[in-house]
N, C-alpha and C positions, 0 to 999 in steps of 0.2 A: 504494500500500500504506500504512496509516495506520502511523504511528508509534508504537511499542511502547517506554514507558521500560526505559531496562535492568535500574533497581531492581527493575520486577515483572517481570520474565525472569529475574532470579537469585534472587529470593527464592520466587517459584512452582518451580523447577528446588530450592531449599534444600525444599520442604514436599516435593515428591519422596522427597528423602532419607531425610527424619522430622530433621531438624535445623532449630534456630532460625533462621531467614534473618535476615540481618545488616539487612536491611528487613522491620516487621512484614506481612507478607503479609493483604491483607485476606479477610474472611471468604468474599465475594461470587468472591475468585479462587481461591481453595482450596475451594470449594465448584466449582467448575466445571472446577478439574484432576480431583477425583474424580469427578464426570457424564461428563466426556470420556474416563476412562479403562475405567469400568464400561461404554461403547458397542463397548468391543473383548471381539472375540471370541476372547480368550488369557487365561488367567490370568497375570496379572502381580504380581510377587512381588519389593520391595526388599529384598537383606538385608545384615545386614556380614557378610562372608565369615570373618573373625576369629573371631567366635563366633556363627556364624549364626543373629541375631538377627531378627528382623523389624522391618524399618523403616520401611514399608508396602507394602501389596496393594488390588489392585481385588476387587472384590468375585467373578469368576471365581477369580483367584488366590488368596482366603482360602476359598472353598467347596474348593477343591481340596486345599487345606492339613486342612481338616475330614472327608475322608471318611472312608470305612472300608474297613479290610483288603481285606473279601471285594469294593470294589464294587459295594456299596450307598449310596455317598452322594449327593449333591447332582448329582453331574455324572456320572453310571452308572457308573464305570469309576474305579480307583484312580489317584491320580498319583502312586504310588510314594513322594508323601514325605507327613510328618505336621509337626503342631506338639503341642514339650511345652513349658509353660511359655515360650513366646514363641520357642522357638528352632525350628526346623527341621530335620528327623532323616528319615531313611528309615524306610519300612514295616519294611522286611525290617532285621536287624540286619547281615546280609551286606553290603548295602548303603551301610553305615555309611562305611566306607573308600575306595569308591569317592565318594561326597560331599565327603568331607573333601578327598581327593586336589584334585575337577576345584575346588573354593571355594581349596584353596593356588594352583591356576595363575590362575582368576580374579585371585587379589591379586595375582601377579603381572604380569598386565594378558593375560591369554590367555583366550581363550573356550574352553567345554566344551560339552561334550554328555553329558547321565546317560542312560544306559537303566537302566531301575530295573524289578524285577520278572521276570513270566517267560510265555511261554505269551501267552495271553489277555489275561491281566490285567498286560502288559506294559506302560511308558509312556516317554514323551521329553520331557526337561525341556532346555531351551537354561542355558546359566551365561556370562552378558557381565558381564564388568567397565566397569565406568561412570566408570574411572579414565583418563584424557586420550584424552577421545571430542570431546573441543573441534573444529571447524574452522576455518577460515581468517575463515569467516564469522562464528562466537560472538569468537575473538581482536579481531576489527574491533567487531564493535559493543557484546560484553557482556564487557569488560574482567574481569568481576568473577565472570561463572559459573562457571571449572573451582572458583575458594576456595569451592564452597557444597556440593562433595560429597566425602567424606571419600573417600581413595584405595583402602579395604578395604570399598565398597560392589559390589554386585554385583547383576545384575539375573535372575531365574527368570523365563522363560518357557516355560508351561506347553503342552503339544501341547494342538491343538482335539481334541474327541471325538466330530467327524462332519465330513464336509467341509465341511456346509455347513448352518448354522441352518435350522430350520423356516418362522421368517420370515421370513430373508433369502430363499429359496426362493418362498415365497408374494408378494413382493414384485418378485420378477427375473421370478417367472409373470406376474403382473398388466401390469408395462410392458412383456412380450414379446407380450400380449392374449392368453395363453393360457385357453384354459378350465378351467374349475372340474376335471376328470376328466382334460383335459392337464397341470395342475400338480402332479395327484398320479402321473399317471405318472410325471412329470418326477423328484419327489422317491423314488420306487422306483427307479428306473435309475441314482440318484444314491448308491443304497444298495448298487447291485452286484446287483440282481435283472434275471432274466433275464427277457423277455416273457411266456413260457410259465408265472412265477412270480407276473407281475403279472398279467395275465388270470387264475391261480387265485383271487388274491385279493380281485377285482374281480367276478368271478362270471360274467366273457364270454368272449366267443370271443379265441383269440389273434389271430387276422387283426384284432379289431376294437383291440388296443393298437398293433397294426404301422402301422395307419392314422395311431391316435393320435401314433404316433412319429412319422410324415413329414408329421403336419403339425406338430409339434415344432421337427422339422428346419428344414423350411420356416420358420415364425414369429422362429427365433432364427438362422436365416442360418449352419445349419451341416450340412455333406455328410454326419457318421458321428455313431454315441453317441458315439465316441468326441472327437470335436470339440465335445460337446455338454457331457458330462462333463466336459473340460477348462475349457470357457469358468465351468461354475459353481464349479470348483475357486479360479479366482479373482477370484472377488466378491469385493469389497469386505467383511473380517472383521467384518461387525456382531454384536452380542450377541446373547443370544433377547431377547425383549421382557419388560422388569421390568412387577410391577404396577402400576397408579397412573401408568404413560407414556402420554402420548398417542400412540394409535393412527394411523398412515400413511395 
């Protein structure tokens, strides 16, 4: 394993935060903590829990922060909270107290959980405090990482809003050698439709997506949808694909 100086482990772990690392972090590694972090499929969202500021997001986690009420923004579906003026507030003003509450246990170093909304347009935001998440391992080699994150930071993680990306889909098809009309069965089934729903939409016989499914099965080494379903539930959380990325 090559060698990592501690100074850029604590001062990449400080541009985290949105704080000065007591080492100036060079551009080329702060340029490559946010590529690394925009490939996850979560919105991830720094804030102080004190005055829920923002103190950084990937760029899932600030589309999130930008949507609108109804469910029309960036990512379909609301995440129940907003940004004014750099802070972070719930949609609903109901909401309000429930935020404050689980960001007071955050600082206390306890994790939450929001359910924010209602109905449909319900969502789940994770709240981890980022306050002595040290191990045995950072005490041994990075003497200096817990000093680089203030105690009342806290971490938003936003729920995905499908199980499973379009691309990552199309990518799990291709190395399973699925074909072009198995990957899109694949990614209906993954949506919760029924055979009878995907042959409507496909314009065939439903015996001819049954086929399609067992040789599905067959190809990805699994007895049921529902073993099928599971296996793509946990891919590997990749993003959908930004523009201007090379393509797979």
């Amino acid at each position: 394993m090559p060698h990592i100086d501690p100074r850029a482990r604590s001062a990449t772990v400080a541009a985290l935060a949105g704080n000065p690392p007591p080492h100036p972090l060079e551009p080329s590694e702060l340029h490559l903590l946010r590529m690394a972090l925009n490939q996850m499929d979560y919105g991830l969202v720094v804030i102080d829990s004190e005055t829920a500021m923002v103190q950084f997001a990937n760029a899932l986690g600030h589309a999130a922060l930008l949507e609108c009420p109804d469910g029309s923004g960036t990512l379909g579906r609301g995440s129940g909270l907003r940004l004014l003026h750099g802070r972070v507030m719930a949609q609903r003003p109901c909401d309000n107290d429930t935020l404050r509450r689980t960001l007071d246990r955050a600082r206390a170093g306890l994790r939450g959980f929001l359910c924010l909304g209602e109905g449909t347009q319900s969502s789940a935001v994770a709240v981890l405090p980022l306050i002595g998440q040290r191990n045995t391992f950072d005490l041994h080699a990075y003497g200096t990482l817990g000093s680089a994150v203030p105690p009342s930071y806290a971490l938003l993680v936003f729920a995905k809003q499908q199980l499973c990306d379009d691309s990552t889909m199309a990518l799990f098809a291709r190395e399973r050698g699925l074909t072009s009309a198995e990957g899109q069965v694949l990614a209906q089934v993954c949506k919760g439709l029924r055979p009878a729903q995907i042959a409507h939409n496909h314009g065939v016989r439903i015996s001819t997506v049954r086929t399609q499914l067992r040789s599905i099965r067959m190809k990805t080494c699994c007895e049921t949808i529902r073993d099928l379903v599971q296996q793509v539930s946990v891919l590997p959380p990749m993003a959908r694909q930004l523009s201007g990325q090379a393509r797979s």
